[in-house]
N, C-alpha and C positions, 0 to 999 in steps of 0.2 A: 407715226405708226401706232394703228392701237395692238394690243392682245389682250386675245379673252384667252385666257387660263382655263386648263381644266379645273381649279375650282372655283373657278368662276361660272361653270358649264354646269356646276356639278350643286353648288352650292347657292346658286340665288334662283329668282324665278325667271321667265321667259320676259316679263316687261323688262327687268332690268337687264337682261341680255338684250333686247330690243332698245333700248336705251343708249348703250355703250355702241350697238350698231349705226344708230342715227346719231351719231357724233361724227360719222366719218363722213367726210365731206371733202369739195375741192380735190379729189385723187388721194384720197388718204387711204393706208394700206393697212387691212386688216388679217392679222395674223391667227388662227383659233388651231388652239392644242385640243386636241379631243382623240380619247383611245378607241372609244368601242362606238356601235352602232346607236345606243341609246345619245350619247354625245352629240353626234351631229344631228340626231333630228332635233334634240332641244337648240341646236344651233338654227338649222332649217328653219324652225317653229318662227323663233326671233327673225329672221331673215326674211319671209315672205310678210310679216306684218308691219317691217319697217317697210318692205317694197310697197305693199300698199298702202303707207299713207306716203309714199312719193318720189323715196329714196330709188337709185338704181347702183348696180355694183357690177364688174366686171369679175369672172372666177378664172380662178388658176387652181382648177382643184383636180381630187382624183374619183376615180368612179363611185366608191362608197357615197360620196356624197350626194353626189346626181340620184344614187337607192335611196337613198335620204330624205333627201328635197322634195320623192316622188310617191314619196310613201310607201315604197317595196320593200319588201323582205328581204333579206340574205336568203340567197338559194344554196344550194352543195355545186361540187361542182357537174361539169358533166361527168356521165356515167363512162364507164369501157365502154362497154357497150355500145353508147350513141357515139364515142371517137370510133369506135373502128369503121361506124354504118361512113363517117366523112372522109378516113385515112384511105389512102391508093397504096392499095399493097403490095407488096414486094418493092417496094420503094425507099428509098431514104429522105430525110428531112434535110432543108438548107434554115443555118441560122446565121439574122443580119444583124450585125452588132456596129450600129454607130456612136454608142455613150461611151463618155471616159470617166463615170466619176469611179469610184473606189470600189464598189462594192456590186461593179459591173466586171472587175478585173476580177474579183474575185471570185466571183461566179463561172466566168470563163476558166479560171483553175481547175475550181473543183468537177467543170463538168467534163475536163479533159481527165481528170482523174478517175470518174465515172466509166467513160465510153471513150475509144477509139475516134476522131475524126480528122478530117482532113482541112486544115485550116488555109487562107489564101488572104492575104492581107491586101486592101487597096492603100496604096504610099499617099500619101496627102500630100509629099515633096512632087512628087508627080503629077498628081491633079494640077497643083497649082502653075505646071509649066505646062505654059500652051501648046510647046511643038510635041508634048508626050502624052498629055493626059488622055485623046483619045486610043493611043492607040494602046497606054495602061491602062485602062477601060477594056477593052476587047482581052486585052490579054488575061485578066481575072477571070472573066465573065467566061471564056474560055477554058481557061484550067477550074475550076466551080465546076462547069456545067459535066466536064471530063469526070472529075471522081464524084460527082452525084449518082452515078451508073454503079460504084462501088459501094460507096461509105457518105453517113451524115459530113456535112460541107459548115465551118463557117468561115463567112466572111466578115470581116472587122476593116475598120478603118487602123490607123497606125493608132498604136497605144496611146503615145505622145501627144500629148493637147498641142496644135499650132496655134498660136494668137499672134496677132498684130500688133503695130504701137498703138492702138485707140480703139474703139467698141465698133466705128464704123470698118474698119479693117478687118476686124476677127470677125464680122457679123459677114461681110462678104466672103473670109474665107471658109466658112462655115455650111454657107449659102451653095458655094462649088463644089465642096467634100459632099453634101449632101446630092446634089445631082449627080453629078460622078455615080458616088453608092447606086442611086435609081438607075440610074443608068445603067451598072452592069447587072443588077441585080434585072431589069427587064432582061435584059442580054439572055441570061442564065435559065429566066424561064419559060424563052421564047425557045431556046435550044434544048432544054431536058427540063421538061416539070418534077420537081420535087413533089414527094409527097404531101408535104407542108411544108410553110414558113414560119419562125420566128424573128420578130424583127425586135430588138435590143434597145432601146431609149424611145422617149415620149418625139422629140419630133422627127426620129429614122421611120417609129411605126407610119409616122400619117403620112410623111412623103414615101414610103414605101409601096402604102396603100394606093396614094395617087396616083403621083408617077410612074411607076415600077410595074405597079399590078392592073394598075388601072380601075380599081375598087371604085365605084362609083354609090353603088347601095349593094349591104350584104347584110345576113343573117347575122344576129348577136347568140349566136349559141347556148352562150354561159361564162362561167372560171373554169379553170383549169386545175388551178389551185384555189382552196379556199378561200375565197374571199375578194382573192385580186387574180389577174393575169387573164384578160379578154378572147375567148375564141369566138373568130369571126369566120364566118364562109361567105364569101366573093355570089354573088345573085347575079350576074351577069358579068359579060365581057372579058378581055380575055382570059381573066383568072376564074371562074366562074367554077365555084361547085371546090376550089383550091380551100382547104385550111388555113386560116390565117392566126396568129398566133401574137397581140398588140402587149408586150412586156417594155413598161417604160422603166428606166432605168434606175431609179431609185426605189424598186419595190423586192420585196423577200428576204429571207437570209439568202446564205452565201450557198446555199445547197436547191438555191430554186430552179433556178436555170438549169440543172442538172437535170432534177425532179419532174418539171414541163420534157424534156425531150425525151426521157425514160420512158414518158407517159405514151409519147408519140414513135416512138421508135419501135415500143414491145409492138403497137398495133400496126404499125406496117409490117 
C-alpha cells in the first residue's frame, strides 16, 4: 500500500506527488490523507499527469474529489427556497437506512431526538429465510407506506451486522438484505410517495436509486449540507420530479442526518 500523507500533499511539489503515484502498479492500493479542497486538487494535478503518461487507476472515492479532478468550485448548498420549488408539500419524508457502521447509529439517535418518526425495521433473519422474506417484504412496505400519511418513516435494516463464515457468504447475504430493502422501499413508493427520500450508506443510495426508484438519469441539484450530502431529482420514470437525497454512510457528524431532514421536513 502506498500513502500520501498530508504532508506530503502539503509539503513537496506535484512531480514528486506524481512520482509516489507512478510507483503504484500491479493493483497496488493507494491511500491519500487530504483535508481541504486545495489538497485534493494538488492530488488531482499529480493524478492526471501520471494517467497521461500511461498509468490507470481504479477510484473508491467521494464526491469532493470528482469537484477536484474537474476543476469545480465548492458550491453552498441549495437554497430554501429552490428545496421547496422540489418538496410536495403537505407531505412527509421516508428515510432508508441500510449502513451499520457507527456513526450511522448515531445519527439515527440524535435524529430521533430531534423529531417524532415512525420507525419499521426490515429483520435480515427474515429476509434470509425463503418461506418469509417475501411476505416480510410486503409487510414493511405496508406498515411505511401506512404512517407515511401521518409522520416522517424510517426504515432501517436490523442494526446487527449478519455475516457469514467467509467473504463469499456475507457478500451474498448482503447481496439479499439489499434487494429485499429495494424491494420494499419500491413497495412503499408505488403505494404512498413520500415527499422525499433519504437513503443511508453508499451502496443502499445506488441500489435505492436503481432498483427501488428506478433512477435512470436525474438532476444533480447540489449539497444539502455543505460540502457533502447529494440532492438528486429523478428526470424521468417512475420516481420522476421525486427528491432524492444519496447520504453515504460514513459522512457528517452525528447531528447531520438530523440536520438534512429538518431541512426537508420545515419545507413540506
Amino acid at each position: 500500500m502506498i500513502e500520501i500523507s498530508l504532508d506530503t500533499i502539503r509539503g513537496e511539489s506535484s512531480a514528486v506527488l506524481a512520482a509516489r503515484l507512478s510507483s503504484a502498479r500491479d493493483g497496488r492500493i493507494v491511500v491519500v490523507d487530504a483535508v481541504t479542497d486545495d489538497d485534493l486538487r494538488a492530488v488531482a494535478l499529480a493524478v492526471m499527469a501520471v494517467e497521461q503518461a500511461g498509468s490507470t487507476f481504479v477510484y473508491r472515492i467521494g464526491p469532493s474529489f470528482v469537484r477536484a479532478r474537474v476543476g469545480q468550485q465548492a458550491m453552498p448548498p441549495v437554497d430554501d427556497e429552490s428545496l421547496a420549488g422540489l418538496v410536495r408539500s403537505g407531505g412527509h419524508g421516508l428515510v432508508v437506512v441500510g449502513s451499520h457502521v457507527g456513526l450511522t447509529s448515531r445519527q439515527l439517535s440524535q435524529l430521533a431526538e430531534r423529531r417524532p418518526f415512525v420507525g419499521v425495521e426490515l429483520d435480515v433473519e427474515a429476509v434470509l429465510d425463503e418461506k418469509r422474506a417475501g411476505q416480510h417484504v410486503r409487510e414493511v412496505a405496508a406498515a411505511a407506506a401506512g404512517a407515511l400519511t401521518e409522520s416522517l418513516v424510517v426504515v432501517s435494516t436490523t442494526r446487527r451486522l449478519v455475516t457469514g463464515p467467509d467473504h463469499t457468504v456475507s457478500l451474498d447475504i448482503s447481496r439479499r438484505v439489499s434487494t429485499a430493502l429495494s424491494r420494499a422501499v419500491g413497495q412503499i413508493v408505488a403505494t404512498h410517495r413520500p415527499s422525499f427520500v433519504v437513503a443511508k450508506g453508499g451502496i443502499t443510495s445506488s441500489d435505492i436509486a436503481t432498483e427501488a426508484l428506478g433512477i435512470h438519469r436525474a438532476w444533480v441539484r447540489g449539497s444539502v449540507l455543505p460540502g457533502i450530502v447529494s440532492l438528486w431529482e429523478a428526470a424521468a420514470g417512475p420516481a420522476a420530479g421525486l427528491p432524492y437525497v444519496v447520504f453515504p454512510g460514513n459522512v457528517g457528524d452525528d447531528a447531520a442526518l438530523a440536520d438534512v431532514v429538518d431541512r426537508f421536513e420545515v419545507t413540506a
